[in-house]
N, C-alpha and C positions, 0 to 999 in steps of 0.2 A: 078798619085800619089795624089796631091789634092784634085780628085774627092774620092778617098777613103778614104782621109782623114777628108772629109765634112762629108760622108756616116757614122764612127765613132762618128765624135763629134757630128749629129743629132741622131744617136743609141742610145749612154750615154744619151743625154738629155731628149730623149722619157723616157728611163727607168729611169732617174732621177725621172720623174715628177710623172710617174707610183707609182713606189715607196711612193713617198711623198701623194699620194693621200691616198693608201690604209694604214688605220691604224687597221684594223679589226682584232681583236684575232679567233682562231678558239679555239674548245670546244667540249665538249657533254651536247645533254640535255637530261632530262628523264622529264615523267608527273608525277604529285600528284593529288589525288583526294582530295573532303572536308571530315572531318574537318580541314580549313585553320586554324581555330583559336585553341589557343592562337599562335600568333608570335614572334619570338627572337625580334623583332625589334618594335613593336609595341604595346604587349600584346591582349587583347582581343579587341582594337576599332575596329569596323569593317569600319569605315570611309580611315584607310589606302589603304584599296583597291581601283583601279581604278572602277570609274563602264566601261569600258571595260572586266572588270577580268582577262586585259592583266598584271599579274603579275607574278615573280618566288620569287624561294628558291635560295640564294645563296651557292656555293659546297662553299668547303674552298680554291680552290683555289683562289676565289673573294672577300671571306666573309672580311678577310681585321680587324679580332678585330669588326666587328660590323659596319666598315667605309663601309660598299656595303649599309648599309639600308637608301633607297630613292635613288638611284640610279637609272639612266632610262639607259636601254640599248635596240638598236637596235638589231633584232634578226633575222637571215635566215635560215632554214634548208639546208645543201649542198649537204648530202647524211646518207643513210642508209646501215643497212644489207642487207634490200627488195629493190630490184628496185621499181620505182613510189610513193615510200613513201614521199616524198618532196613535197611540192607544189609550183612551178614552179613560180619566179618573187613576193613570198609572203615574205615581210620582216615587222616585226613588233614592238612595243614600248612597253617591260616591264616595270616596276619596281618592286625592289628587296623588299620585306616586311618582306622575315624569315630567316633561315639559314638550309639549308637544313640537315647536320647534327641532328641537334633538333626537327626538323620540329614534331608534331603531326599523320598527314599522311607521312606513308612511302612512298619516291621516288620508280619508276617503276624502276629503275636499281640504286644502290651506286657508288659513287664516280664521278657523272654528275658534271659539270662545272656549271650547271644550270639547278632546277628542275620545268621546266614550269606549271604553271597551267592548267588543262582540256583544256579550252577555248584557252590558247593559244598556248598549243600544237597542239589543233586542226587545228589554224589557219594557219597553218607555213605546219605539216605534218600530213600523215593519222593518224587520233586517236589510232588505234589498233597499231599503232609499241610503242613500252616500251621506246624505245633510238633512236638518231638523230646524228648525226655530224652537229654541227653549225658555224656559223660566228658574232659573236658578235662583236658590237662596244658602245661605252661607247657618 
């Protein structure tokens, strides 16, 4: 009885800790091409961009009134429609510069949680897919 009862209170605490580790939202992303400029957040500097060109469009579930612009979030592809569309252990560091709504170039699909740049859609999943399932964290 003891011994099952250690085997519970070490269970709970594993998944306590589990738990408290992950804070990651899940989402979708889609790509934009250029024209990036002008942006909700920024208007036409072109200095807001990272020179990675690791940046997105915030959906409106992030967009926040405008509080997502300058926002860095970590980004992973989890899965697709296509198998292999992911790239494997690629997690990467946006920031938010527009609003995807508004945005100049249209999003490769509406209603994305986040609409990645070229470059960093590339970096994360194969360029030719439109849409991603992500994990984002702030």
């Amino acid at each position: 009885m003891a011994k099952l009862q250690l085997f519970f209170q070490s269970l709970f605490v594993i998944l306590a800790v589990l738990f408290y580790l992950s804070h990651a939202d899940v989402g979708t992303a889609a790509q934009y091409k250029t024209p990036y400029l002008p942006t909700a957040c920024y208007g036409n500097d072109a200095s807001q961009f990272p020179s990675s060109n690791l940046f997105a469009s915030a959906g409106e579930g992030i967009w926040d009134n405008g509080a997502a612009c300058g926002r860095q979030y970590l980004v992973r592809c989890i899965s697709a429609a296509q198998p292999r569309t992911c790239k494997p252990g690629q997690t990467i560091q946006i920031k938010i510069v527009d609003r995807a709504l508004t945005s100049v170039s249209r999003p490769s699909r509406n209603g994305a949680t986040m609409v990645l740049s070229t470059t960093a859609f590339g970096m994360i999943a194969n360029p030719s897919a439109s849409f991603i399932n992500i994990e984002f964290q702030q």
